[in-house]
C-alpha positions in Angstrom: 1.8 46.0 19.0 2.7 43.0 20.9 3.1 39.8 20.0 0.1 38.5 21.0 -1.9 41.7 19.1 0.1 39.8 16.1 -1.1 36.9 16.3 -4.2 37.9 16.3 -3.6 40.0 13.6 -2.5 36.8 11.5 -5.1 34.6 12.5 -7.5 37.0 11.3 -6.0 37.9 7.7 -6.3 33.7 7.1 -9.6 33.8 8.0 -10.3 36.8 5.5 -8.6 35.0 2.7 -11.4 33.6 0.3 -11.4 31.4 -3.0 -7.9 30.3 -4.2 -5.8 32.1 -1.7 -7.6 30.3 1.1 -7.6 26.8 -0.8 -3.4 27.6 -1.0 -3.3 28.3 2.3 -4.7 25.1 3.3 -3.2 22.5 0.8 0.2 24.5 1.7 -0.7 23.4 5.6 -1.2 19.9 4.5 1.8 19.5 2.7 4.0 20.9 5.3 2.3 18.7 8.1 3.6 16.0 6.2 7.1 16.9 7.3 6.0 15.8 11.0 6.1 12.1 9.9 8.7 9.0 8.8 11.3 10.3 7.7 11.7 13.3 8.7 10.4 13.6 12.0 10.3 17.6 12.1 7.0 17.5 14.3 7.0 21.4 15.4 5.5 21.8 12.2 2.3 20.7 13.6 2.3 23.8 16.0 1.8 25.9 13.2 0.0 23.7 10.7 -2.9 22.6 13.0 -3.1 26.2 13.9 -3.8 27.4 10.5 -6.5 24.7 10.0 -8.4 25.3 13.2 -8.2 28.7 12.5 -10.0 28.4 8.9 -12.7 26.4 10.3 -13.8 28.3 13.2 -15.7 31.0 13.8 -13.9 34.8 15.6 -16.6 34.5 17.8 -20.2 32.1 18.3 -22.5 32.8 14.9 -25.6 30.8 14.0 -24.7 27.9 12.2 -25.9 27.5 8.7 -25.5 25.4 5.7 -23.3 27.5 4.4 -21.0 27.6 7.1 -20.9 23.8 7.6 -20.3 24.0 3.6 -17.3 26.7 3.5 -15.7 24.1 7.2 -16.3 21.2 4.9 -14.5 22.6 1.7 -11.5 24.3 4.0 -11.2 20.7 5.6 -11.0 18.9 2.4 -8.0 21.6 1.3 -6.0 20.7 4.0 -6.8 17.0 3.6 -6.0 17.0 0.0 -2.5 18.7 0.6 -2.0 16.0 3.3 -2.8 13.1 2.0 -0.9 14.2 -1.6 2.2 14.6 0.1 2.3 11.7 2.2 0.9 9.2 -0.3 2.5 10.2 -3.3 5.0 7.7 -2.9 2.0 5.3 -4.3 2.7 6.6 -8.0 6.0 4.5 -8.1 4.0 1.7 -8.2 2.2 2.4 -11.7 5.7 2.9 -13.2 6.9 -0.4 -12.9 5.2 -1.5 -15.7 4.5 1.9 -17.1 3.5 0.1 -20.2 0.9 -1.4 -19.0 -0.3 1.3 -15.3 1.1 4.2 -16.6 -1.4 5.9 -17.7 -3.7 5.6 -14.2 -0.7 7.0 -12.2 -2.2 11.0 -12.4 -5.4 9.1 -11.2 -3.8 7.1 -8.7 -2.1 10.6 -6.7 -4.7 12.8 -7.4 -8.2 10.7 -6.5 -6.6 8.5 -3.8 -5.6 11.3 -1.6 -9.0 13.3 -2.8 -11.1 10.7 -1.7 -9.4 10.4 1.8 -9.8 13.8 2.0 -13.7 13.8 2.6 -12.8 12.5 5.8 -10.9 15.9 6.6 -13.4 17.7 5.2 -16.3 15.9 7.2 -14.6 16.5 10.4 -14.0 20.0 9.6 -17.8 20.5 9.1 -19.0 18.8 12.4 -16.5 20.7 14.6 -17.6 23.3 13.2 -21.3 22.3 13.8 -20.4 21.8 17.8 -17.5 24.1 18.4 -17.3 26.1 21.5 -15.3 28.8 22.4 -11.6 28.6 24.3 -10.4 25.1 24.8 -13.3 23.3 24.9 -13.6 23.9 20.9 -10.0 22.4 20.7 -11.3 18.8 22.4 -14.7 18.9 20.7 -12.2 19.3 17.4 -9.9 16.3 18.5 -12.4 13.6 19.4 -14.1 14.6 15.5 -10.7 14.6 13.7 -9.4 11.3 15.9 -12.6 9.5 15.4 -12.7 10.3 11.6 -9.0 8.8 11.5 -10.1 5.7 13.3 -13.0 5.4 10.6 -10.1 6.0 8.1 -8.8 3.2 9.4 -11.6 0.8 9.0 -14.1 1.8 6.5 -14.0 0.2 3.3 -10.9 -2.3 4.2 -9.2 1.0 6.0 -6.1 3.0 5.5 -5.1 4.3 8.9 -1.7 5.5 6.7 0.4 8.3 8.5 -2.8 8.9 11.2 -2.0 12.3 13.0 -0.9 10.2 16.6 2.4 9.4 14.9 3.7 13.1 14.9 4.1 11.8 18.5 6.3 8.6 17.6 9.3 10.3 16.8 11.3 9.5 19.6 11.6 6.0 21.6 10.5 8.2 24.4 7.8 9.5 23.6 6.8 6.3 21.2 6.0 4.3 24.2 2.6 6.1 24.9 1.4 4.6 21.7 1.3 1.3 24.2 -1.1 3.5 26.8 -3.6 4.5 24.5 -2.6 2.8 20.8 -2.1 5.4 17.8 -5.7 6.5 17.8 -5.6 7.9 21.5 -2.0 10.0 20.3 -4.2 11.5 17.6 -6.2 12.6 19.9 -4.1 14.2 22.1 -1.6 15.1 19.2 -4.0 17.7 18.1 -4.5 19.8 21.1 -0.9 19.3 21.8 0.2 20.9 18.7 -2.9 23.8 18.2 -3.2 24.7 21.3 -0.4 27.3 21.8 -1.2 29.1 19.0 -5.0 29.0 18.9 -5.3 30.0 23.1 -2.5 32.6 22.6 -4.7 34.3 20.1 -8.1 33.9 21.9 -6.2 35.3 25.3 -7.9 38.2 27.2 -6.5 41.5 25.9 -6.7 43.0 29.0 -4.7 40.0 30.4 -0.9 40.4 30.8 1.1 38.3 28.7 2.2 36.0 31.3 -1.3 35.3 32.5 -2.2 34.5 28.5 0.8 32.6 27.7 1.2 30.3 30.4 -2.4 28.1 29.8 -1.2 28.1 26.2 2.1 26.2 26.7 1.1 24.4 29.3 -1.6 22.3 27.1 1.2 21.2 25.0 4.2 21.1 27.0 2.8 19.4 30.1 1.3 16.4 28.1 4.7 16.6 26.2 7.2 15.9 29.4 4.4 13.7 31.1 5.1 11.2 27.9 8.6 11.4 27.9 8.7 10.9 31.5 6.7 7.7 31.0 8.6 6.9 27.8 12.1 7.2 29.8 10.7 4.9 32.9 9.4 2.3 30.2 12.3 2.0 28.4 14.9 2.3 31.9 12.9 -1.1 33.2 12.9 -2.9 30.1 14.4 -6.1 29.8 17.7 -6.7 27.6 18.3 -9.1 25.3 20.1 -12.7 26.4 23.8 -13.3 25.2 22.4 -16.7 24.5 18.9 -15.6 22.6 18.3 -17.3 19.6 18.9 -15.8 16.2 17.0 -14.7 13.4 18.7 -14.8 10.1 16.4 -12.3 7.9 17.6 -12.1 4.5 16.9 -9.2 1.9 17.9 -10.0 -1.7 17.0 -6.3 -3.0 15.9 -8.0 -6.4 14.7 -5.0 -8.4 10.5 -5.6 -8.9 10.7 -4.9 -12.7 12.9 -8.6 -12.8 10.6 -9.9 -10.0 7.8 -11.6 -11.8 9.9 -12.2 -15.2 9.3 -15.9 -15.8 12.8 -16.2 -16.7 14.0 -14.6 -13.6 12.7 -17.4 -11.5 15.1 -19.8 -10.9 18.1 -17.1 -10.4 15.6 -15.5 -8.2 15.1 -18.3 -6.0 19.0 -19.5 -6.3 19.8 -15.8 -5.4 17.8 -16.7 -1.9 19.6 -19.8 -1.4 22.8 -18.1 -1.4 22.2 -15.1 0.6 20.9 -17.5 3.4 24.0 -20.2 3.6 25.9 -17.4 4.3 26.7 -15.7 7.8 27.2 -12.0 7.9 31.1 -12.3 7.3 30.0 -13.8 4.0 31.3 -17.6 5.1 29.0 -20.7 5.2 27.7 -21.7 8.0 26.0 -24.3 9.7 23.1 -22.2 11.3 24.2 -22.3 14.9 22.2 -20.5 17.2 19.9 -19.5 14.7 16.7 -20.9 15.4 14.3 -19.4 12.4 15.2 -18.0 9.0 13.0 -15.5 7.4 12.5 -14.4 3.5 10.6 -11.3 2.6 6.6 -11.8 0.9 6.7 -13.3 -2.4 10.1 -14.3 -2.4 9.6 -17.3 -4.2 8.2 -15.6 -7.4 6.1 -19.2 -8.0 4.4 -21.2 -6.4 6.5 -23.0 -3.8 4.7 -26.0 -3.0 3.6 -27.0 -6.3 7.7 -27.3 -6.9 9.0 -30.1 -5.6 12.5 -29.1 -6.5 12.2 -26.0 -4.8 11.2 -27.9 -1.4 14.2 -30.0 -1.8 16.3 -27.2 -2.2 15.2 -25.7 1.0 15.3 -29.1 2.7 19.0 -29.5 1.9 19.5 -25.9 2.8 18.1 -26.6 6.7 20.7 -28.7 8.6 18.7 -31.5 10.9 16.9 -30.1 14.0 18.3 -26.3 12.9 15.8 -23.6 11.8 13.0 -23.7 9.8 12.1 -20.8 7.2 9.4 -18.8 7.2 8.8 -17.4 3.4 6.4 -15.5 1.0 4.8 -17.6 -1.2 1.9 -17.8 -3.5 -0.5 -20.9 -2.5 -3.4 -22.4 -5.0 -6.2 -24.0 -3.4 -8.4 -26.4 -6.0 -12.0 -26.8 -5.4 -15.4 -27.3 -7.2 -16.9 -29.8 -9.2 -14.7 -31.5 -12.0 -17.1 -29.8 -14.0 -17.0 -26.1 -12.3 -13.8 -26.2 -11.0 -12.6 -23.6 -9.1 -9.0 -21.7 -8.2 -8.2 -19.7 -4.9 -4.8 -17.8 -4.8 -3.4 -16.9 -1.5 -0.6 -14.4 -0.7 0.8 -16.8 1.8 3.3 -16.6 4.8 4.9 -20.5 4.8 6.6 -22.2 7.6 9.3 -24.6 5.5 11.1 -27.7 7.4 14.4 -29.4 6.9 12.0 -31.7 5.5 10.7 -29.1 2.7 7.3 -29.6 4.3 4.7 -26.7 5.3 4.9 -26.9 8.8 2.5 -24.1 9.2 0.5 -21.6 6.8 -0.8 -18.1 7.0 -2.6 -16.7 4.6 -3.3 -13.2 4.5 -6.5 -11.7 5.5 -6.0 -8.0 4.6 -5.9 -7.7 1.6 -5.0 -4.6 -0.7 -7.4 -2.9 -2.9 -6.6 -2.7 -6.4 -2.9 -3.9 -5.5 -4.6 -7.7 -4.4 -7.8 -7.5 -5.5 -10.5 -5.4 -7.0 -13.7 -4.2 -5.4 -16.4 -5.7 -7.8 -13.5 -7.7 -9.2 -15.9 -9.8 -12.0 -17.3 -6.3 -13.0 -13.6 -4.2 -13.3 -12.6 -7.6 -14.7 -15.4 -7.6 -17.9 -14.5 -3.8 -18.8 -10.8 -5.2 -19.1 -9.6 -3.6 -15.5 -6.4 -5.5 -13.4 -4.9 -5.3 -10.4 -1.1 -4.6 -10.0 -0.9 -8.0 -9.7 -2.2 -9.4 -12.6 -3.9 -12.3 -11.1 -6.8 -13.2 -12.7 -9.6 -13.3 -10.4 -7.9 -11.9 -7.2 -6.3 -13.3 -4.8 -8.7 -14.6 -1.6 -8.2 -13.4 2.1 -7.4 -16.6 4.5 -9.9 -17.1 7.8 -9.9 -14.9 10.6 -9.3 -14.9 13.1 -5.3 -14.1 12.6 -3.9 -17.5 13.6 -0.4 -18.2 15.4 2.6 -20.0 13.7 3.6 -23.0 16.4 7.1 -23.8 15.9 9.7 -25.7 17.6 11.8 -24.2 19.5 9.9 -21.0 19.1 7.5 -18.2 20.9 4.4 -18.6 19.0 4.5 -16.0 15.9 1.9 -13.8 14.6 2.6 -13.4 10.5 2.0 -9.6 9.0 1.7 -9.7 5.4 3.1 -6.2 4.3 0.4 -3.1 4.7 -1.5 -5.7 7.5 1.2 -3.9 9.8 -0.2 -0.6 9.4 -3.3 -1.7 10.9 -3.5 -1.0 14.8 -5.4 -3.5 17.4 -5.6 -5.9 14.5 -2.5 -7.7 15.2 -3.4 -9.9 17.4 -6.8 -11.3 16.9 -7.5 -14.6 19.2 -6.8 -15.0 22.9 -3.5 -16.2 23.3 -0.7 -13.8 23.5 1.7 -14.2 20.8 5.5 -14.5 21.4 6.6 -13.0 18.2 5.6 -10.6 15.5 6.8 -11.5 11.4 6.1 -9.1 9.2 7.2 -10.1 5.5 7.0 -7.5 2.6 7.9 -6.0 -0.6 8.5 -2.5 -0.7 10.2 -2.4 -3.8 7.1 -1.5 -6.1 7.5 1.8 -4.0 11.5 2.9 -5.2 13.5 5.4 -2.9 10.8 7.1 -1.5 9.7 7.8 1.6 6.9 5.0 1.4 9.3 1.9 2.6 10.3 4.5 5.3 7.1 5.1 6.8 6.0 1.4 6.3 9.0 0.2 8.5 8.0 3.2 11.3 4.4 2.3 11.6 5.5 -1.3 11.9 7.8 -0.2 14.6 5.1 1.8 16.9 3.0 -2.2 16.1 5.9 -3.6 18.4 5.0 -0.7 21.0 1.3 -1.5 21.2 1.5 -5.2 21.4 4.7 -5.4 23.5 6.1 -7.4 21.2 9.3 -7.7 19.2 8.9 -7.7 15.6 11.1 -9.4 12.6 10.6 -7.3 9.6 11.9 -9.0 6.0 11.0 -6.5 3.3 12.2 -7.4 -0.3 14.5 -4.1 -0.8 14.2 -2.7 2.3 13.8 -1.7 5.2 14.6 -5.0 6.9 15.0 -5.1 10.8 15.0 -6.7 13.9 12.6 -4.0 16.5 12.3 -5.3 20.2 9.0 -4.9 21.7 9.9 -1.2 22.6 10.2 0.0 18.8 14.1 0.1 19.0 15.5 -1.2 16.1 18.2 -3.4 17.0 19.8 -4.3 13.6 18.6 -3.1 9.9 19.3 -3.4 6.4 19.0 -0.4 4.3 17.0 0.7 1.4 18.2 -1.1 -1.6 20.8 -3.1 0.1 21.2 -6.8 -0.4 22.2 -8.8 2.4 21.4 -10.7 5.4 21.5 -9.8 9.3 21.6 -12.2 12.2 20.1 -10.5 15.2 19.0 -12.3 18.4 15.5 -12.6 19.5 14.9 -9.7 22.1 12.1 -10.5 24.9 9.2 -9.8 25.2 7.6 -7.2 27.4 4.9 -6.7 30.2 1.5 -6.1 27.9 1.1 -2.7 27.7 -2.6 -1.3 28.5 -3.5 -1.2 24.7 -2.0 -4.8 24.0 -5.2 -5.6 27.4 -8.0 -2.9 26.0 -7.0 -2.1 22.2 -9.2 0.8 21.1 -11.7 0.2 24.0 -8.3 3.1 25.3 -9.3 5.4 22.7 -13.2 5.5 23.4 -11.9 6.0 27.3 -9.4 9.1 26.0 -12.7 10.5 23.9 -15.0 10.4 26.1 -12.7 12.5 28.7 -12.1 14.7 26.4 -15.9 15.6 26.3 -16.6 15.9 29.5 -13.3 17.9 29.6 -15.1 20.1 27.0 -18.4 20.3 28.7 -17.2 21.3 32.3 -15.3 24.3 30.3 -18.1 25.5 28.7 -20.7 23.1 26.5 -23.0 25.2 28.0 -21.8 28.6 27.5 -24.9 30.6 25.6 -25.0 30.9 22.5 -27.3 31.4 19.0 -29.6 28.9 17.6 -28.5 26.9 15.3 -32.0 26.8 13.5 -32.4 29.9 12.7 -31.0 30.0 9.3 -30.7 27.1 6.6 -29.6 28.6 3.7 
């Protein structure tokens, strides 16, 4: 038997596996795709993962199409989801167990629905491939453009969570990163999923009257040949990029690694705060300095566990912390804004980015616009509220999103900055929302409700692939970790650790020529679709085959 009679031999046994064995086949499929992502990075997976889930939700050969088949795709789909998203999102739980007292009992909710509910979109896609597959290749780009447009609806359906989206199996080298500024994460999905199924899937459907050469050169060639065109382009990109000036200015980003079980302990304040002050007077060498050559200082989100401005003693602090005409600081901060009636007044909390002068004024303010579900706010929040429901938070109420569009941070002696409030980085063609381009990305966060896990690790990635899109370099303050400075290529240039408390004083690398998706955004993605339909139809849309109507049942 050769090795291609094998295959097929393989591919058929999963398809004649039924009820539990089948549902373990998938959810095992998901969970191993997982290993593809931040941190690990072992993307061959994918060449036998997507394999297996193609596999379950096609047909040997064209059949009519009936509810029952679109039923069984759907419920094969939602397997592999479920594995998937329970293995990449688990992460989440940690969360609930910082005040298990209080969460602990929703965390089996929290990993079990979470990744259940994202799982309908697996299981949706799996059903309208299914409903429109062809034979051959075409059925592999029919699949893509359904499984990459269910991940951009992912990403922007009720709030979105575009959270380990398939097109970063393809980010795990700076080489091949740099696509992700051709056609954003949304077109790598795309092309992720015939990269990585189709050697597999076209070995198995080759002509066994073919020779073995004949069948397995079409096979690797739809996933090595897209594979060495992107590192080609990645290696050009990053051979002409600019380096950074000896004489750049400096960011000093500080990461106090203050565990978040003290974080919001109303005695932990001012030692909190204090702990801040101290980390930033200090150079890397641990001396006091006087801030040359840094031009901006930047603390994590919420790392004022208060409110700042409503402390006047706070702002002082900060103002005799900045020499004259040296940096000014951007922070976390929770902001209060009073309105109403003196009769009906009224409270809005903002999770707030906050530019801070030597003169311990608010030189400029962002407040966040994404915010998280039932980490922020919650949906209904009056409703959840009455039956005695919270967010992680504990804010009564909520806290409110700021205006859109996204507006720039104008500083002297500064690029203008666009401000990421922690998850807002995960959110592709949504970083830069008005028409002027941006000098500088800030993204400030607090990682630590999500412990050593691989959460944080993934967080700091998909801010990195960000800086690729938008051309950008990015400052990254996170509260425990991963703090970084990434140049507008993804490299990181400097980093704190997980869990490490400390400061780093990196210079300010340049910025680069906008990339296509930085021009286009997801306008790239529609392009890269709708080429893989034609694609699909010149190889055989047409190619005869039953009716669909014929059965129902």
């Amino acid at each position: 038997m050769t090795a291609f009679a094998r295959l097929r031999a393989l591919r058929d046994r999963l398809r004649a596996q039924s009820g539990w064995q089948r549902a373990s086949v998938l959810v095992s499929a998901g969970v191993a795709s997982v290993l593809a992502f931040a941190p690990f990075f072992v993307w061959p997976i994918l060449f036998l993962t997507l394999p297996v889930l193609y596999w379950l939700i096609t047909p040997q050969a064209p059949e009519i199409v009936s509810r029952a088949i679109l039923r069984r795709a759907f419920v094969d789909g939602w397997w592999f989801g479920f594995g998937y998203f329970f293995a990449g999102l688990f992460w989440i739980g940690e969360a609930f167990l910082v005040e298990a007292d209080i969460f602990g009992w929703l965390l089996p909710f929290a990993v079990t629905l979470l990744p259940a509910g994202l799982a309908l979109f697996f299981g949706s896609s799996a059903a309208i491939a299914r409903a429109f597959w062809r034979p051959g290749l075409a059925g592999l780009l029919i699949t893509a453009v359904v499984f990459a447009g269910a991940e951009w609806l992912r990403g922007h359906l009720l709030t979105g969570f575009p959270w380990n989206v398939l097109g970063y199996a393809l980010t795990g080298s700076d080489s091949l990163m740099q696509s992700a500024g051709l056609v954003g994460i949304y077109g790598l999905t795309l092309w992720a999923f015939v990269i990585f199924a189709a050697p597999l899937v076209l070995a198995a459907d080759a002509d066994t009257n073919a020779s073995s050469l004949a069948a397995l050169i079409p096979a690797l060639a739809a996933a090595t040949v897209p594979l060495a065109l992107a590192a080609a382009y990645g290696a050009a990109v990053l051979a002409s990029a600019s380096r950074v000036s000896s004489d750049a200015p400096r960011v000093r980003i500080v990461q106090p690694s203050v565990p978040q079980r003290e974080k919001w302990l109303p005695a932990k304040q001012g030692e909190i705060f204090r702990l801040h002050l101290d980390l930033t007077r200090r150079n890397v060498a641990g001396q006091e300095d006087d801030f040359k050559g840094i031009a901006l200082i930047v603390w994590p989100e919420a790392a004022m566990p208060f409110r700042p401005l409503e402390h006047p003693e706070a702002l002082q602090a900060i103002a005799n912390l900045l020499p004259d005409k040296g940096p000014v600081l951007l922070s976390g901060g929770l902001r209060v804004e009073k309105g109403g009636t003196p009769e009906a007044p009224t409270l809005k909390a903002y999770n707030s980015l906050l530019a801070l002068d030597n003169a311990g004024r608010a030189a400029a303010i962002y407040d966040k616009i994404h915010l998280v579900p039932f980490g922020e706010y919650l949906p209904f929040q009056p409703v959840l509220e009455a039956i005695g429901l919270q967010q992680l938070t504990k804010l009564r109420g909520g806290f409110a999103a700021g205006p859109s569009p996204r507006p720039l941070l104008k500083l002297p002696g500064l690029p203008p900055i666009v401000g990421l409030i922690c998850y807002e980085a995960i959110f592709p063609s949504a970083v830069v929302q008005g028409t002027e381009r941006p000098g500088l990305i800030v993204n400030i966060t607090n990682d630590g409700w999500f412990g050593n896990t691989t959460g944080p690790r993934q967080h700091l990635h998909q801010a990195r692939v960000r800086a690729v899109e938008e051309g950008l370099p990015l400052v990254r303050a996170a509260n425990n970790g991963i703090s970084a400075m990434i140049d507008a290529h993804g490299r990181i240039i400097a980093s704190l650790d997980l869990n490490v408390q400390g400061i780093i004083d990196p210079p300010i690398p340049p910025v680069a020529v906008p990339p296509p998706y930085a021009r286009w955004g997801d306008a790239l993605f529609l392009l890269n679709a709708s080429l893989f339909l034609i694609g699909a139809g010149l190889l055989g849309w047409r190619r005869p085959r039953p009716e669909a109507k014929a059965s129902l049942g």
